[in-house]
C-alpha positions in Angstrom: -7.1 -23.7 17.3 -3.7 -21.8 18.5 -2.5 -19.4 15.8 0.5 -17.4 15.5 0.0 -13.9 13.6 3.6 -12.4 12.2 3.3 -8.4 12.7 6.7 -7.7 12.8 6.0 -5.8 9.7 3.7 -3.2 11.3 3.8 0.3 11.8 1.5 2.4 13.2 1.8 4.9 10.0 1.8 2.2 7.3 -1.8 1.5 5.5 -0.7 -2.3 5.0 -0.4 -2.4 9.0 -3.6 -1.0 9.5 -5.1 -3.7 7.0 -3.5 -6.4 9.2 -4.2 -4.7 12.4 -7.9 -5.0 11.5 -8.1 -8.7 9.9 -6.2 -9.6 13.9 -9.1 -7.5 15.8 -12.0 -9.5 13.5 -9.9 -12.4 14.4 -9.8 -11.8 17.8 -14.3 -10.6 17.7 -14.8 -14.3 16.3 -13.3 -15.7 19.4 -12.7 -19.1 17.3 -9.1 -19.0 18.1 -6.2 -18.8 20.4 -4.3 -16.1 19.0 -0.7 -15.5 19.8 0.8 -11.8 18.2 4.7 -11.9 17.8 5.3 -7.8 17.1 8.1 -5.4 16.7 9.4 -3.0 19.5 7.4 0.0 18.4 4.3 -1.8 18.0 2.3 -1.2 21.2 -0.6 -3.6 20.9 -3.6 -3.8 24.1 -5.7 -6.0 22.2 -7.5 -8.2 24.4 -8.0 -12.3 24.7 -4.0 -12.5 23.0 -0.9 -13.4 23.9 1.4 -10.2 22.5 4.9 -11.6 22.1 7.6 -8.3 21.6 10.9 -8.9 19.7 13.9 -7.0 18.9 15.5 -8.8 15.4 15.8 -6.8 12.6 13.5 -8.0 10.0 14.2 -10.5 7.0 18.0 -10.9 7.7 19.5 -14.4 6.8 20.6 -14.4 11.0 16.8 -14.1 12.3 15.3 -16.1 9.5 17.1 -18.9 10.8 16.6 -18.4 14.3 12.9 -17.9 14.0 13.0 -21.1 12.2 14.6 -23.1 15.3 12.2 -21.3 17.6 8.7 -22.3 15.2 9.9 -25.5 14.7 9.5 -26.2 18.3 6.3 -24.3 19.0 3.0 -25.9 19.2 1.3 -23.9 16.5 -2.1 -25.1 14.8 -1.6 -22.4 11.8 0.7 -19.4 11.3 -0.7 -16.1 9.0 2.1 -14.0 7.2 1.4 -10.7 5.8 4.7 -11.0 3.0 6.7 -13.2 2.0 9.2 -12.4 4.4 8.4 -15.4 6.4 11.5 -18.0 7.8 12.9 -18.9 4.8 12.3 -23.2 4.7 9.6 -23.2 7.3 7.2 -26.2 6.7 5.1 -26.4 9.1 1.6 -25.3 8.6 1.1 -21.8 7.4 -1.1 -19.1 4.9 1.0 -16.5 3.2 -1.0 -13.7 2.4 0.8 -11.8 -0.4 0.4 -8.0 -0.7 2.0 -8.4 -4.1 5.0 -9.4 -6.5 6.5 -6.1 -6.3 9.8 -6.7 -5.7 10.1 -9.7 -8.0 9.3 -7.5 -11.1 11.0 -4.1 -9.8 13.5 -4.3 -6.7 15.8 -3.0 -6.1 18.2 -4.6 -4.9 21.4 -3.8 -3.6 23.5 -6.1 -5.1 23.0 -10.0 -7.1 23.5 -11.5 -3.6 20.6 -9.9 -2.3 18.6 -10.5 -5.2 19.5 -14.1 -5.4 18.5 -14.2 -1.4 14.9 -13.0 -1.8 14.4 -15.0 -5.1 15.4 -18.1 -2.8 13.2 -16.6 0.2 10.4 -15.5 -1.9 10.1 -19.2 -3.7 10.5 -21.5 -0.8 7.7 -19.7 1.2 5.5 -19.5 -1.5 6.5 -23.5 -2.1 6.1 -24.1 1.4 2.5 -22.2 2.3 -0.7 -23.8 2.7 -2.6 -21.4 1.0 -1.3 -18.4 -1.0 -3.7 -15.1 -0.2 -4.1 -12.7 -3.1 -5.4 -9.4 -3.6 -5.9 -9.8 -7.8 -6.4 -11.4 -10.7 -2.8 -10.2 -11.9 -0.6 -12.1 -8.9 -2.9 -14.8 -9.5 -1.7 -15.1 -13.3 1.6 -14.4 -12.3 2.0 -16.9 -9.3 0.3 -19.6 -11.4 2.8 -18.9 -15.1 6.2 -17.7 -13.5 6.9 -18.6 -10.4 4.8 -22.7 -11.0 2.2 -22.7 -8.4 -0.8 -24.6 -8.6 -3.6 -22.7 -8.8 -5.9 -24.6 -6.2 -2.8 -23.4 -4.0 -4.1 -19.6 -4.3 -7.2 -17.8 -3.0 -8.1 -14.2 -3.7 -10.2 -12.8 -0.8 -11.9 -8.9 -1.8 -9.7 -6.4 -0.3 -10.9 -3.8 2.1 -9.4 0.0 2.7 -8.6 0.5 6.4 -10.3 3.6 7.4 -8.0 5.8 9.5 -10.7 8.0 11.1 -13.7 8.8 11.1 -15.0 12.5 9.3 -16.6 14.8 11.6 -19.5 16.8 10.7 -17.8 19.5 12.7 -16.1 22.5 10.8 -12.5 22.0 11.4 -10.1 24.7 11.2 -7.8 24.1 8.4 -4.6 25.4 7.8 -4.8 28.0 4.8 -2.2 25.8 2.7 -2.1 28.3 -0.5 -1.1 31.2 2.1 1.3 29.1 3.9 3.3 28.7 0.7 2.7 31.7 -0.6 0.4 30.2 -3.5 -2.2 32.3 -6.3 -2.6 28.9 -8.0 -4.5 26.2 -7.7 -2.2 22.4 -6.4 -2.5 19.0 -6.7 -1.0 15.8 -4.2 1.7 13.5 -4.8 1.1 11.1 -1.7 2.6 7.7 -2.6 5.1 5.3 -1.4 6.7 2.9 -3.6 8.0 5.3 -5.9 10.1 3.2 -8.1 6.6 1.7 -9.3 5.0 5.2 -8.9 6.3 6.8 -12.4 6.3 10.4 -10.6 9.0 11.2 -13.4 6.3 11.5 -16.2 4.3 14.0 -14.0 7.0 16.3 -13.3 7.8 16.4 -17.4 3.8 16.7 -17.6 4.4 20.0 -15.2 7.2 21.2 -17.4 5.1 21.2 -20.8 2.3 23.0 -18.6 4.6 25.7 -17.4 6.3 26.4 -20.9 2.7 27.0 -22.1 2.0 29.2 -19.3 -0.3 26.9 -17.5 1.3 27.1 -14.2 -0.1 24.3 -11.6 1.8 23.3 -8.4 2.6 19.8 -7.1 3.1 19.2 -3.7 4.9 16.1 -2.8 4.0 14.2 0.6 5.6 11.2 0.4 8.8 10.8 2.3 10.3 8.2 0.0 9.7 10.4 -3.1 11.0 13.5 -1.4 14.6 11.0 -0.3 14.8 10.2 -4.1 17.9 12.3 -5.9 16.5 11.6 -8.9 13.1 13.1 -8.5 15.4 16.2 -7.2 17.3 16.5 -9.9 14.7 16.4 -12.5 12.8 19.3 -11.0 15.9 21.5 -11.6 16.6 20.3 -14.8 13.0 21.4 -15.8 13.5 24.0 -14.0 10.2 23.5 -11.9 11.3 23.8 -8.8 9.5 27.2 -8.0 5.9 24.8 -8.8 6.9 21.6 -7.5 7.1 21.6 -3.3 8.7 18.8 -1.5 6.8 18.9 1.5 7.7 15.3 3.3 5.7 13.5 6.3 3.2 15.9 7.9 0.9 15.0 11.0 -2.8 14.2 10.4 -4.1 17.4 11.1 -2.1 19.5 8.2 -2.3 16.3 6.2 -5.7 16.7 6.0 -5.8 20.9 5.0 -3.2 19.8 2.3 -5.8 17.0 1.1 -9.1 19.2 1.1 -7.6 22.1 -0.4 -6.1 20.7 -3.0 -7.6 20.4 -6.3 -7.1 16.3 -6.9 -5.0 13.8 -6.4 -2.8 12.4 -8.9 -1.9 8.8 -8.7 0.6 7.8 -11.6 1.3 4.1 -11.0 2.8 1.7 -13.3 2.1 -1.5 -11.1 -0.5 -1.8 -7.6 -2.7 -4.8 -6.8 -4.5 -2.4 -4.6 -4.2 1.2 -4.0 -3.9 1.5 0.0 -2.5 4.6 -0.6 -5.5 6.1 -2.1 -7.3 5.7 1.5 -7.1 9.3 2.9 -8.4 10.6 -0.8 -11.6 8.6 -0.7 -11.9 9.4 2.8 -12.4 12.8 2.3 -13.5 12.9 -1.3 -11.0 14.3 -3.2 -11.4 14.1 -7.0 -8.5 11.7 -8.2 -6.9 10.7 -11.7 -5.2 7.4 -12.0 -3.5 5.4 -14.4 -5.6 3.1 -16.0 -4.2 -0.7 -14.8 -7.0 -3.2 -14.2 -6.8 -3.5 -11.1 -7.3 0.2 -9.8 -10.0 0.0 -12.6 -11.6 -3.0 -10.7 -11.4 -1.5 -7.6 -12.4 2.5 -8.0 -14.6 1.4 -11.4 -15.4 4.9 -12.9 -15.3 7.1 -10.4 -12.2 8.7 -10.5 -10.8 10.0 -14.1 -8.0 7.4 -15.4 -5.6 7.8 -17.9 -2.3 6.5 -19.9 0.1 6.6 -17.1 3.1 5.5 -19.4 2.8 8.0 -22.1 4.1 10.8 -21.5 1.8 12.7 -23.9 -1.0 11.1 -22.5 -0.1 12.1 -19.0 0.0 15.8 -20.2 -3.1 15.8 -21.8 -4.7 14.2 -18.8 -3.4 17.0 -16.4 -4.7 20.1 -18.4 -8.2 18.3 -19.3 -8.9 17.5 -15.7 -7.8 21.2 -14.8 -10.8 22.4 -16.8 -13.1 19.8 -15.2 -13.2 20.8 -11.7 -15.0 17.4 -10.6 -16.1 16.8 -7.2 -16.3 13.4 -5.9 -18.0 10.9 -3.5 -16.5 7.6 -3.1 -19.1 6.0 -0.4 -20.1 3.2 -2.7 -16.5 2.2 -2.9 -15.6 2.7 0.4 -18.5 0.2 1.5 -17.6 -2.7 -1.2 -16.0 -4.9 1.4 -14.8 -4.3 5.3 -12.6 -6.2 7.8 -15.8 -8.2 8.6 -16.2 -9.6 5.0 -12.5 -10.5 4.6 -12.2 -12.4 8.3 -15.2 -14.6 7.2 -13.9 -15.7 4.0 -10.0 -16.0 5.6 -11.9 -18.3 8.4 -13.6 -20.5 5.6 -9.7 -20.6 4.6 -8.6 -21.6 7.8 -11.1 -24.0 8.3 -11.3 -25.6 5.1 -9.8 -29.3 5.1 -7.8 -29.5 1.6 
C-alpha cells in the first residue's frame, strides 16, 4: 500500500509535529507501507525506506489548495493521512483526517468574515470528504457528531500519546540560577502555553493582582512567544500594575528552558478549551507540580495527579493560587507518561487503515 503523509504542518519546535513525526517513524518500523512524506522547506527529514517530497507553498491559501488538488488528483495514492483539517479543500479521493481539535471553529480568530467563511467551507468539505475522522476525545466526538452532522461510525478516537522531547539524565546538570538572573527573593511559577486566546492567561494576571494587594507577592514568568506578542496581556499587567512580578521572558533554548522549569515552583495551566495538553510535555517530563483547570479532558488524561481548579472564575482562580502556595507538592508523573506511546497509537491507526468499511 503507497501512502502519502501531509507534514507541511511541521516544525521542529511544535509538540503537534513531534506527535506526527513519531506516528511517520512507527509507520515507517512496521514496514507495511510505501510511504511517501511531502514536507515544508525547514523540515529536514533523513528518515529512511521514504520518499521525502520538499515544497515551497505557503500553507492553507485558496492558491495552493487548488493546486495541490490538480497535483493528488493525478497521483497514484492508496491512502493519504492529514494531521488538520487544512487538507485541499474538495479532495475525494481516499483519505483519514486526523483532527487535533475544533479550535478554531469555536474561537478563531479570524481576520475578517471572508476568511471565516473560507475555513467554515474548508473545514466541512474535508471533514465530509474523509474516510475516517481521527479524534483525540470524547468532546470533538460530540461535537463532530451534533454540529457539524457527521456520522458517528465516520469517527475513531485513538488514545493519545505525549512525544517525549528528551530523555532525563541522571547526570547533575548545571542550571542556570534563574531567581539570581532576575534578581528574584520570591518564589515563581510558568506560563508556557501557546494558544492563548483559549489559554484564559487574563484571569491569572487579576489572580496576581489580588495576591500582590494582600502582600502575597509571587512572580509569573511568561515563556510563550504568542502570549508575550499579545498587547492585551501587556496592557493588563500595567493596568494592575504587576509588571515588577510578571516577566515576559519569550522563546528560550532547551538548556535555560529547562532551569526555568526545575526551579520554578509549578506550572500553571489556565485553559478554557484542550482535547489534549501537548503543552504540558516538558512539565511531566521533569516533574514539576502543576494546577490546571478542571475540563474533562485534562481530567481524563492527568486523572488526579496534578491539583485542578475553576479556571473561569476568577475567584476560584485566586483561591487556587494561594492554596497551592501553601502546599508545596512534589510530583511524579511516570504512570501517565507510560499510558500510551507511538507504538500503541500506530497499531490501532493500522487496524484503521486496514479495516474494509
Amino acid at each position: 500500500m503507497k501512502i502519502w503523509i501531509d507534514l507541511r504542518f511541521a516544525s521542529e519546535d511544535n509538540l503537534y509535529s513531534l506527535f506526527a513525526l513519531e506516528i511517520v517513524k512507527e509507520l515507517i518500523q512496521s514496514k507495511k507501507y510505501s510511504l511517501v512524506l511531502y514536507t515544508n522547506e525547514q523540515l529536514n527529514l533523513n528518515l529512511p525506506n521514504c520518499k521525502v517530497e520538499v515544497v515551497n507553498e505557503k500553507p492553507w491559501t485558496l492558491i495552493e489548495n487548488l493546486t495541490l488538488k490538480k497535483k493528488f488528483d493525478k497521483e497514484s495514492f492508496d491512502l493519504m493521512i492529514f494531521f488538520n483539517e487544512y487538507n485541499p479543500i474538495t479532495y475525494k479521493k481516499n483519505y483519514l483526517l486526523i483532527l487535533p481539535s475544533l479550535k478554531k471553529l469555536f474561537f478563531g480568530p479570524f481576520k475578517n468574515s471572508l476568511s471565516k467563511h473560507y475555513y467554515l467551507r474548508t473545514l466541512n468539505s474535508n471533514l465530509k470528504n474523509a474516510k475516517k475522522i481521527i479524534c483525540f476525545d470524547k468532546q470533538t466526538l460530540i461535537d463532530l457528531n451534533e454540529r457539524l452532522n457527521i456520522e458517528e461510525w465516520r469517527i475513531e478516537m485513538i488514545k493519545w500519546f505525549f512525544p517525549l522531547q528528551k530523555n532525563i539524565s541522571n547526570e547533575k546538570l548545571n542550571l542556570l540560577d534563574i531567581k539570581n538572573k532576575h534578581n528574584l527573593k520570591n518564589d515563581y511559577i510558568i506560563y508556557d502555553a501557546k494558544e492563548a486566546r483559549t489559554k484564559n492567561l487574563e484571569r491569572v494576571l487579576l489572580a496576581l493582582k489580588k495576591m500582590k494587594d494582600a502582600w502575597t507577592i509571587l512572580h509569573l514568568f511568561i515563556l510563550s512567544t504568542e502570549a508575550c506578542q499579545n498587547l492585551e496581556f501587556r496592557k493588563l499587567v500595567l493596568d494592575y500594575n504587576i509588571s515588577d512580578i510578571v516577566n515576559f521572558i519569550w522563546e528560550v533554548d532547551t538548556k535555560e528552558k529547562e532551569s526555568y522549569y526545575k526551579q520554578s515552583l509549578w506550572l500553571i495551566f489556565p485553559s478554557i478549551y484542550d482535547t489534549f495538553p501537548f503543552e504540558l510535555n516538558l512539565a511531566l517530563t521533569y516533574d514539576i507540580p502543576i494546577i490546571s483547570s478542571n475540563i474533562d479532558s485534562i481530567k481524563d488524561i492527568l486523572w488526579d495527579k496534578v491539583e485542578y481548579y475553576n479556571a473561569l472564575s476568577n475567584p476560584d482562580t485566586s483561591k487556587a493560587i494561594v492554596s497551592f502556595l501553601k502546599k508545596r507538592k512534589t510530583s511524579n508523573y511516570e504512570t501517565i507518561l507510560n499510558q500510551n506511546s507511538s507504538k500503541n497509537y500506530v497499531e490501532e491507526l493500522n487496524k484503521i487503515i486496514n479495516r474494509k468499511d
